[in-house]
Steps between C-alpha positions, in 0.01 A plus 500: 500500500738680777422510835372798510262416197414227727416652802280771330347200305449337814311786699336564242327184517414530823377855502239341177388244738466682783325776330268279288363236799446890678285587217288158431415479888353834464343389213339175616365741813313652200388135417698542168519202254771340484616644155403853651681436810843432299407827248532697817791300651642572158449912478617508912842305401562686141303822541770719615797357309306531201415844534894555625635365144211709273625787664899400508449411125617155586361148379212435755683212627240201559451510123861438511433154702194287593657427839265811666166323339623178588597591872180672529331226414682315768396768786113447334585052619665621842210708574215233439658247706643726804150728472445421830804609660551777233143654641676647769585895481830518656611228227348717235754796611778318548438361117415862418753662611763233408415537121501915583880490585636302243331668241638825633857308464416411135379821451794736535749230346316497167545817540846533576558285233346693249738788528265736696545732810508382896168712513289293218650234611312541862216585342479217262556311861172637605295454197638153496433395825146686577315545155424114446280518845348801345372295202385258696300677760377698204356164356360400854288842498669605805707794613882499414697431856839725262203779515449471926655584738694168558888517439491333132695735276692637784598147593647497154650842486669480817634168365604636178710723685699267666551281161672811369669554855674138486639610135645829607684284767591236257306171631422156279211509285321232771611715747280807320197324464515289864524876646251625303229236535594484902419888487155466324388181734636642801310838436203306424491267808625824754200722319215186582614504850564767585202667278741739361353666199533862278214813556178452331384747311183680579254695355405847612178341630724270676714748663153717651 
Protein backbone atom coordinates (compact mmCIF):
# COMPACT_ATOMS: atom_id res chain seq x y z
CA UNK A 1 0.00 0.00 0.00
CA UNK A 2 1.42 3.61 -1.24
CA UNK A 3 1.11 6.48 0.62
CA UNK A 4 -1.50 7.72 -0.83
CA UNK A 5 -3.45 4.32 -0.39
CA UNK A 6 -2.47 4.95 3.07
CA UNK A 7 -3.60 8.16 3.79
CA UNK A 8 -7.09 7.57 2.19
CA UNK A 9 -7.06 4.27 4.24
CA UNK A 10 -6.25 6.22 7.13
CA UNK A 11 -9.09 8.97 6.95
CA UNK A 12 -11.12 6.74 6.14
CA UNK A 13 -10.92 5.21 9.39
CA UNK A 14 -11.40 8.05 11.11
CA UNK A 15 -14.28 9.49 9.18
CA UNK A 16 -16.06 5.54 10.18
CA UNK A 17 -15.38 6.31 13.71
CA UNK A 18 -16.26 9.57 13.86
CA UNK A 19 -19.39 9.05 11.98
CA UNK A 20 -20.46 5.84 13.81
CA UNK A 21 -19.88 7.07 17.79
CA UNK A 22 -22.14 10.31 16.06
CA UNK A 23 -24.76 7.90 15.24
CA UNK A 24 -24.86 5.43 18.48
CA UNK A 25 -24.98 8.61 20.86
CA UNK A 26 -28.01 9.59 19.03
CA UNK A 27 -29.11 6.33 19.32
CA UNK A 28 -28.64 5.63 23.03
CA UNK A 29 -30.64 9.27 23.43
CA UNK A 30 -33.38 7.04 21.91
CA UNK A 31 -32.54 4.49 24.74
CA UNK A 32 -31.49 2.06 21.89
CA UNK A 33 -30.08 -1.42 22.81
CA UNK A 34 -26.98 -1.87 22.51
CA UNK A 35 -27.18 -4.08 19.29
CA UNK A 36 -29.65 -1.31 17.92
CA UNK A 37 -27.40 1.40 18.88
CA UNK A 38 -24.40 -0.15 16.69
CA UNK A 39 -27.20 -1.03 13.63
CA UNK A 40 -27.56 2.69 13.51
CA UNK A 41 -23.88 3.56 14.15
CA UNK A 42 -23.47 1.09 11.32
CA UNK A 43 -26.08 2.68 8.51
CA UNK A 44 -24.62 6.52 9.74
CA UNK A 45 -20.84 5.28 8.94
CA UNK A 46 -21.73 3.06 5.62
CA UNK A 47 -25.03 4.58 4.49
CA UNK A 48 -23.74 6.99 2.05
CA UNK A 49 -20.73 5.10 0.68
CA UNK A 50 -22.89 2.33 0.07
CA UNK A 51 -25.36 4.05 -1.82
CA UNK A 52 -22.17 5.99 -3.67
CA UNK A 53 -20.76 2.46 -5.02
CA UNK A 54 -24.57 0.98 -6.10
CA UNK A 55 -24.81 3.90 -8.06
CA UNK A 56 -20.91 4.12 -9.35
CA UNK A 57 -21.34 0.34 -10.18
CA UNK A 58 -18.45 -0.28 -7.89
CA UNK A 59 -17.93 -3.15 -5.18
CA UNK A 60 -19.72 -1.64 -2.05
CA UNK A 61 -16.51 -1.55 -0.32
CA UNK A 62 -17.08 -2.77 3.45
CA UNK A 63 -18.01 -6.11 1.89
CA UNK A 64 -14.62 -5.75 0.54
CA UNK A 65 -13.13 -5.64 4.32
CA UNK A 66 -14.50 -6.25 7.86
CA UNK A 67 -12.38 -3.37 9.14
CA UNK A 68 -15.77 -0.85 8.86
CA UNK A 69 -17.87 -3.57 11.12
CA UNK A 70 -15.05 -4.07 13.22
CA UNK A 71 -14.24 -0.24 13.78
CA UNK A 72 -17.80 0.30 14.31
CA UNK A 73 -17.91 -1.94 16.77
CA UNK A 74 -15.08 -0.15 18.41
CA UNK A 75 -16.99 3.42 18.32
CA UNK A 76 -20.20 1.14 19.92
CA UNK A 77 -17.00 0.29 23.28
CA UNK A 78 -15.81 4.09 23.13
CA UNK A 79 -19.25 5.24 23.46
CA UNK A 80 -20.35 3.07 26.57
CA UNK A 81 -17.43 3.97 28.54
CA UNK A 82 -17.03 7.89 27.57
CA UNK A 83 -21.21 8.14 27.59
CA UNK A 84 -20.85 10.60 29.96
CA UNK A 85 -18.65 12.96 28.35
CA UNK A 86 -20.00 11.95 24.85
CA UNK A 87 -23.64 13.34 26.22
CA UNK A 88 -22.59 16.64 25.49
CA UNK A 89 -23.95 18.39 22.11
CA UNK A 90 -21.06 20.34 21.00
CA UNK A 91 -19.05 16.87 21.14
CA UNK A 92 -21.79 15.29 19.14
CA UNK A 93 -21.05 17.99 16.19
CA UNK A 94 -17.70 18.01 16.31
CA UNK A 95 -17.97 13.92 15.87
CA UNK A 96 -20.68 14.71 13.30
CA UNK A 97 -19.24 16.80 11.34
CA UNK A 98 -15.75 15.17 11.50
CA UNK A 99 -17.12 11.88 9.93
CA UNK A 100 -19.18 14.49 7.29
CA UNK A 101 -15.81 15.77 5.81
CA UNK A 102 -13.95 12.82 5.36
CA UNK A 103 -16.57 11.05 3.82
CA UNK A 104 -16.93 13.90 1.37
CA UNK A 105 -12.96 13.24 0.76
CA UNK A 106 -13.66 9.51 0.16
CA UNK A 107 -16.41 10.35 -1.77
CA UNK A 108 -15.11 12.16 -4.84
CA UNK A 109 -11.79 9.96 -4.87
CA UNK A 110 -13.75 6.74 -5.43
CA UNK A 111 -14.97 8.60 -7.77
CA UNK A 112 -12.13 9.94 -9.44
CA UNK A 113 -10.84 6.70 -9.41
CA UNK A 114 -13.46 5.15 -11.17
CA UNK A 115 -12.92 7.05 -14.35
CA UNK A 116 -15.89 9.49 -13.95
CA UNK A 117 -16.34 13.33 -14.44
CA UNK A 118 -15.16 16.29 -11.79
CA UNK A 119 -19.05 16.86 -11.56
CA UNK A 120 -20.10 13.13 -10.28
CA UNK A 121 -17.32 13.13 -8.62
CA UNK A 122 -18.67 16.21 -6.27
CA UNK A 123 -21.71 14.78 -6.16
CA UNK A 124 -20.71 11.37 -5.10
CA UNK A 125 -18.80 13.78 -2.36
CA UNK A 126 -22.16 14.82 -1.18
CA UNK A 127 -24.02 11.65 -1.19
CA UNK A 128 -21.05 10.25 0.59
CA UNK A 129 -20.67 12.53 3.19
CA UNK A 130 -24.53 13.52 4.03
CA UNK A 131 -26.76 10.41 3.06
CA UNK A 132 -25.46 8.08 5.99
CA UNK A 133 -26.98 10.86 8.59
CA UNK A 134 -30.02 10.63 6.47
CA UNK A 135 -30.41 6.89 7.24
CA UNK A 136 -29.88 7.34 10.49
CA UNK A 137 -32.17 10.13 11.43
CA UNK A 138 -34.60 8.24 9.27
CA UNK A 139 -34.25 5.23 11.77
CA UNK A 140 -34.46 7.68 14.85
CA UNK A 141 -38.04 8.89 13.45
CA UNK A 142 -36.79 12.30 13.23
CA UNK A 143 -36.43 14.94 10.56
CA UNK A 144 -33.30 14.75 8.20
CA UNK A 145 -30.84 17.87 9.33
CA UNK A 146 -29.44 17.30 4.87
CA UNK A 147 -33.39 18.25 4.44
CA UNK A 148 -33.14 21.79 6.88
CA UNK A 149 -31.97 24.49 6.56
CA UNK A 150 -28.53 23.79 8.24
CA UNK A 151 -25.42 23.91 5.84
CA UNK A 152 -25.08 19.91 5.40
CA UNK A 153 -24.93 19.30 1.67
CA UNK A 154 -23.68 22.70 1.00
CA UNK A 155 -20.89 22.07 3.48
CA UNK A 156 -20.06 19.24 1.15
CA UNK A 157 -20.60 20.89 -2.16
CA UNK A 158 -18.67 23.84 -1.43
CA UNK A 159 -15.98 21.35 -0.33
CA UNK A 160 -16.21 19.30 -3.33
CA UNK A 161 -15.36 22.25 -5.17
CA UNK A 162 -12.27 22.94 -3.75
CA UNK A 163 -11.11 19.06 -3.98
CA UNK A 164 -11.45 19.57 -7.72
CA UNK A 165 -9.86 23.19 -7.34
CA UNK A 166 -6.52 21.69 -5.68
CA UNK A 167 -6.37 19.19 -8.88
CA UNK A 168 -6.73 21.83 -11.51
CA UNK A 169 -3.72 23.48 -9.67
CA UNK A 170 -1.88 20.29 -9.33
CA UNK A 171 -1.63 19.66 -5.35
CA UNK A 172 -0.78 16.05 -3.48
CA UNK A 173 -3.53 13.76 -3.05
CA UNK A 174 -3.31 14.66 1.06
CA UNK A 175 -3.19 17.97 0.06
CA UNK A 176 -6.87 17.44 -1.85
CA UNK A 177 -8.56 15.87 0.81
CA UNK A 178 -6.88 18.14 3.94
CA UNK A 179 -8.46 21.16 1.76
CA UNK A 180 -11.45 19.62 1.23
CA UNK A 181 -12.33 18.33 4.70
CA UNK A 182 -10.95 21.93 6.18
CA UNK A 183 -13.67 23.46 3.73
CA UNK A 184 -16.63 21.24 4.94
CA UNK A 185 -15.61 21.67 8.90
CA UNK A 186 -14.84 25.17 8.56
CA UNK A 187 -18.28 25.85 6.79
CA UNK A 188 -19.88 23.86 9.38
CA UNK A 189 -18.35 25.50 12.53
CA UNK A 190 -18.68 29.39 10.71
CA UNK A 191 -22.59 28.34 9.81
CA UNK A 192 -23.26 27.22 13.92
CA UNK A 193 -21.89 30.48 14.92
CA UNK A 194 -22.63 32.53 13.05
CA UNK A 195 -26.29 30.89 12.35
CA UNK A 196 -25.67 31.12 8.75
CA UNK A 197 -28.15 29.00 6.91
CA UNK A 198 -30.03 28.73 3.10
CA UNK A 199 -34.01 30.21 2.56
CA UNK A 200 -36.68 28.03 3.78
CA UNK A 201 -39.19 27.30 1.72
CA UNK A 202 -42.70 28.33 2.41
CA UNK A 203 -45.98 27.58 1.59
CA UNK A 204 -48.45 29.99 0.08
CA UNK A 205 -50.18 29.93 3.49
CA UNK A 206 -46.87 30.77 4.82
CA UNK A 207 -46.16 33.65 2.67
CA UNK A 208 -50.03 35.43 3.58
Amino acid sequence: MDFEQTFLFVIEMIGTVAAAISGIRMAAAKQFDWFGAYSVGLVTAIGGGTLRDLLLGIPVFWMQSIWYLAVTLLSLGVVIVFRRILVHTRILFIFDTIGLALFVVIGIQKSIAADYSAWVAIIMGVVTGACGGVFRDILLNQEPLLFKKDLYATACLIGGLVYCGVIMLGGSVPLQGMACAATVIIMRMLAVRYSWSLPVMKSHDQIN
